[in-house]
C-alpha positions in Angstrom: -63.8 70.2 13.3 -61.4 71.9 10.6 -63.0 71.9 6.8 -59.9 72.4 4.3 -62.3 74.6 2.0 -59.6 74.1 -0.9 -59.4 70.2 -0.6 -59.4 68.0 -3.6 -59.1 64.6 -2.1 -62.1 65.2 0.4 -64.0 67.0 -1.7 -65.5 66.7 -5.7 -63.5 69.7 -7.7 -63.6 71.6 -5.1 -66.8 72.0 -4.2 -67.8 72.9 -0.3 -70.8 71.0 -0.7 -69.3 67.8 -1.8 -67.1 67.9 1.3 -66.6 64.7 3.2 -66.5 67.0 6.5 -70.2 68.1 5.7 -71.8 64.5 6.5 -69.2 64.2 9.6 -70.9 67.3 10.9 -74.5 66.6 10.2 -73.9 62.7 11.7 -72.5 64.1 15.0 -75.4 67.3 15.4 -78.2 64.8 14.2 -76.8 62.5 17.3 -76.5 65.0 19.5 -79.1 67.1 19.2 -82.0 64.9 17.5 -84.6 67.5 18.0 -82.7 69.9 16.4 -81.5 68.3 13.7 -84.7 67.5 11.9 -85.3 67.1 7.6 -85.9 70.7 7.1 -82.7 71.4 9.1 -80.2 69.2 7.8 -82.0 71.2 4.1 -80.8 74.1 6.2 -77.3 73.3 7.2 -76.1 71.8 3.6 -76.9 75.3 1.7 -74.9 77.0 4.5 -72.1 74.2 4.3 -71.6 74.8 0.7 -70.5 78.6 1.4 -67.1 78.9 3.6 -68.6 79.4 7.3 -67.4 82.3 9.4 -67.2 82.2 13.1 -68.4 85.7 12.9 -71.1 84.8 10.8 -74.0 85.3 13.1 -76.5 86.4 10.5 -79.3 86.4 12.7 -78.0 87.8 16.2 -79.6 85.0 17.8 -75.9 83.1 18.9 -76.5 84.9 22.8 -80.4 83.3 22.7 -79.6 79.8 21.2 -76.4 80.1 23.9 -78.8 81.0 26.5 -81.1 78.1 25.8 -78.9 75.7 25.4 -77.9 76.6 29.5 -81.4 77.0 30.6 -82.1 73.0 29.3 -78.6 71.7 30.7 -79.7 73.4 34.3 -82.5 71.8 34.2 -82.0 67.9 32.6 -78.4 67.3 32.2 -75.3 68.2 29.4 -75.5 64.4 28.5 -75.8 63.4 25.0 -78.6 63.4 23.2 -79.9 66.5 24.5 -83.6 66.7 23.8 -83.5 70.4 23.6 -86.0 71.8 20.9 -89.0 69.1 20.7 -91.2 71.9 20.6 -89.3 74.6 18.5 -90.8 76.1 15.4 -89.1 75.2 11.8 -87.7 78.6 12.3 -86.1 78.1 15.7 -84.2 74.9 14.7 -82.5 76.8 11.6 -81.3 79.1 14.0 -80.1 76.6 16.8 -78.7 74.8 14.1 -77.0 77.2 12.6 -75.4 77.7 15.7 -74.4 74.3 16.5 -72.4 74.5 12.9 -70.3 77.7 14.4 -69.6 76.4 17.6 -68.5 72.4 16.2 -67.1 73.7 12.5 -64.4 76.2 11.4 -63.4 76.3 7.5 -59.2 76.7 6.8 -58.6 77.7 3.6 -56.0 75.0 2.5 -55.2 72.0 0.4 -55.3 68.9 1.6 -51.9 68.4 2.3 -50.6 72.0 3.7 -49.7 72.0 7.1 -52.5 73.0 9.6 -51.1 76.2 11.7 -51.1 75.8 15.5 -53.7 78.1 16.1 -56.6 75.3 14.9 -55.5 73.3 17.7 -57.9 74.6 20.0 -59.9 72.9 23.0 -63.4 71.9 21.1 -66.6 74.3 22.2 -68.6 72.0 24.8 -71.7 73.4 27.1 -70.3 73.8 30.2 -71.7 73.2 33.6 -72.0 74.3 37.0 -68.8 72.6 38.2 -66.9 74.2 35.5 -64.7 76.7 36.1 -64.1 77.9 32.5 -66.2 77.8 29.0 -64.3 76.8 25.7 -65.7 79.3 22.9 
């Protein structure tokens, strides 16, 4: 998903947390990962969504563990949605999964809402891969 961070039809003047893109996001994580995506997390994820998000922004060093955990649960169950990864995380764990899960689905362009959006946003969408894939969209 692409977040125009200087919309002022999808947003209230301007404002990142207003942004109609925000509860787009949380809707699809929450039904995607539901044990993940609990109260304290979605808390979580709208103070982050109302600062521009960086793909680089791994604050916590923890993208190559949630990456790795995400892999170890699809080897063992399946990559069909809802995963049930994270039933037994701690409040701390979740922030960090989910924080994730905003970097890998969301990317912020810093645009109105009507300027063009450059070719280089259309990308193939991050998906967990699987053992029959060749390839893995980052």
């Amino acid at each position: 998903m692409v977040r125009r961070t200087e919309d002022e039809v999808i947003s209230e003047d301007f404002d990142l947390s207003t942004n109609r893109g925000n509860h787009l996001l949380m809707y699809i994580l929450k039904a995607r990962f539901p044990n993940i995506i609990k109260t304290e997390q979605i808390a979580h994820v709208n103070k982050m969504l109302s600062n521009v998000i960086e793909k680089s922004q791994n604050t916590t060093g923890s993208d190559d563990l949630c990456y790795s955990l995400i892999m170890s649960y699809v080897s063992e169950h399946s990559r069909q949605y809802p995963l049930d990864i994270g039933a037994d995380y701690t409040v701390e764990q979740r922030n960090q999964m989910a924080e994730y899960l905003v970097r890998k689905h969301f990317v912020d362009f810093k645009s109105s809402h009507c300027t063009p959006l450059p070719a280089d946003y259309f990308t193939t969408p991050w998906d967990i891969p699987n053992e029959e894939n060749d390839f893995v969209f980052t």
